[in-house]
N, C-alpha and C positions, 0 to 999 in steps of 0.2 A: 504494500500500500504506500508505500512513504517515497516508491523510487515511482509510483506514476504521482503522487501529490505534487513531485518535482518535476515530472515531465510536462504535467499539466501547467505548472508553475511559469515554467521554461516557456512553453507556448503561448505566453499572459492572461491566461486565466486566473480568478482567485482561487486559492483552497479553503478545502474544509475546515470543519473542524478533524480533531485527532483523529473522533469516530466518527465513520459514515453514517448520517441518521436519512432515512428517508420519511420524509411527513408526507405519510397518505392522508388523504379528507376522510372526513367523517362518512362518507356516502362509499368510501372503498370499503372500510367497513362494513359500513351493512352490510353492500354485496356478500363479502365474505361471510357473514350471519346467516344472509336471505340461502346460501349454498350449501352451506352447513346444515342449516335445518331440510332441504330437502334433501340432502344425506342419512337425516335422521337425530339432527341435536336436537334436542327438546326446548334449546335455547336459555336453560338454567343451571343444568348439568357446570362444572367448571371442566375446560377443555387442555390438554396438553394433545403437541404434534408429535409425531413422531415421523419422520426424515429416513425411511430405510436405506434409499441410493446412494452410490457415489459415483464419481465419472473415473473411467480408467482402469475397470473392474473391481472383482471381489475383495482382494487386497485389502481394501480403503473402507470394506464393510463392515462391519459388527455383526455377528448372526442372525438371522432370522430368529432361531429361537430364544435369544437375550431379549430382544424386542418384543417378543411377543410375553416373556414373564411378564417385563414391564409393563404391557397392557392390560394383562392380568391383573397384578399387583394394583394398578390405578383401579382400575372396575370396580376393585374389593373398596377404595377408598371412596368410591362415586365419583369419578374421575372420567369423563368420555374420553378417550382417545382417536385422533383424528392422525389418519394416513396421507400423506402428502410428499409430492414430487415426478418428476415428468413421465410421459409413456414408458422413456428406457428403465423406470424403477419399478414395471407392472413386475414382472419375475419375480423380486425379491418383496413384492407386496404381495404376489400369493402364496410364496414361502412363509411370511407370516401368516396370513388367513390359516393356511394349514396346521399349523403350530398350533392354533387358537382354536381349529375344528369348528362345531359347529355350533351357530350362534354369533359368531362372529369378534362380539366386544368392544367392536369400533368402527370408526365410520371410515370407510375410502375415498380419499379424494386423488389418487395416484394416477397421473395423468389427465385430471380434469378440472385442471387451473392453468394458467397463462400468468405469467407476473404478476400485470396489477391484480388478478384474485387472487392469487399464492398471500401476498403482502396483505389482503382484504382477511382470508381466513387466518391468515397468522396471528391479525390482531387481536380476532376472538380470542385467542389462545392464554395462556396463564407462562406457559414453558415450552421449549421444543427439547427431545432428545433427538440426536442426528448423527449423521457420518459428516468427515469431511465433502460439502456440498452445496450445492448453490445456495439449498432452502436454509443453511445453519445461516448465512450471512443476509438474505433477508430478513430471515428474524432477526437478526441482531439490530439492522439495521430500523427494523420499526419498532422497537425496546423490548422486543420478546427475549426471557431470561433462557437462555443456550445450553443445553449440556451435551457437548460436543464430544464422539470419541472418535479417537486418532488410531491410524495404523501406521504404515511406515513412512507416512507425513511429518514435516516438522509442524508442529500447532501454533509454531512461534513465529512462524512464516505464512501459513496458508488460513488460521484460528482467527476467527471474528474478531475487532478489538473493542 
């Protein structure tokens, strides 16, 4: 981040701040509500994401079945868990689903957002758990709290800041 702040810099543009914040409106929001609920949120339920993809293969992924504990574990807490991240993440979202069997336990939204709604459903959100991946750094950027895990990544290079 800090060697494009400088290129952008270089080019005379202004910079950011340290952290990328992107300010959705209030209305990207809803969207992201108005999606969620015909997913199935109830709209009171509190929501965490969970981010199963990474770009550049398995490597960079965390198990299906760690993910799907974690969905578990929330459910038991009354926690909706909401799936999210592009077409190339359907595989390792039905490797979830399978882990979870049937019933489900969460809602997928894996493949069925475009940016500004990724950023719209994020905001509903409380927390994301992710891979190293695109959806960790929007959420960061529209203040969703991150719990990012790394594989043979540096986190101190590629890690939301």
């Amino acid at each position: 981040m800090d060697y494009y702040q400088q290129l952008v810099h270089a080019l005379g543009f202004p910079n950011g701040p340290p952290e990328p914040r992107l300010d959705a409106s209030a209305a990207v929001g809803a969207a992201g509500a108005d999606a969620l609920a015909r997913a199935g949120w109830d709209r009171r339920a509190p929501l965490v994401a969970i981010a199963p993809g990474a770009a550049y293969g398995g490597a960079k992924r965390w198990p299906s079945g760690f993910f799907a504990q974690v969905a578990r574990g929330l459910a038991d807490d009354g926690v909706t868990t909401v799936m999210v991240g592009s077409a190339a993440d359907e595989p390792a979202a039905r490797e979830i689903e399978a882990h979870l069997g049937v019933g489900g336990l969460m809602l997928n939204l894996v493949g069925a957002t475009d940016l500004p709604s990724l950023a719209g459903v994020l905001m509903n959100c409380r927390a994301i758990v992710t891979n190293d991946s695109g959806a960790m750094h929007v959420a960061a950027a529209v203040g969703v709290r991150v719990i990012a895990l790394f594989g043979p990544t540096d986190e101190h290079a590629t890690g939301p800041r």
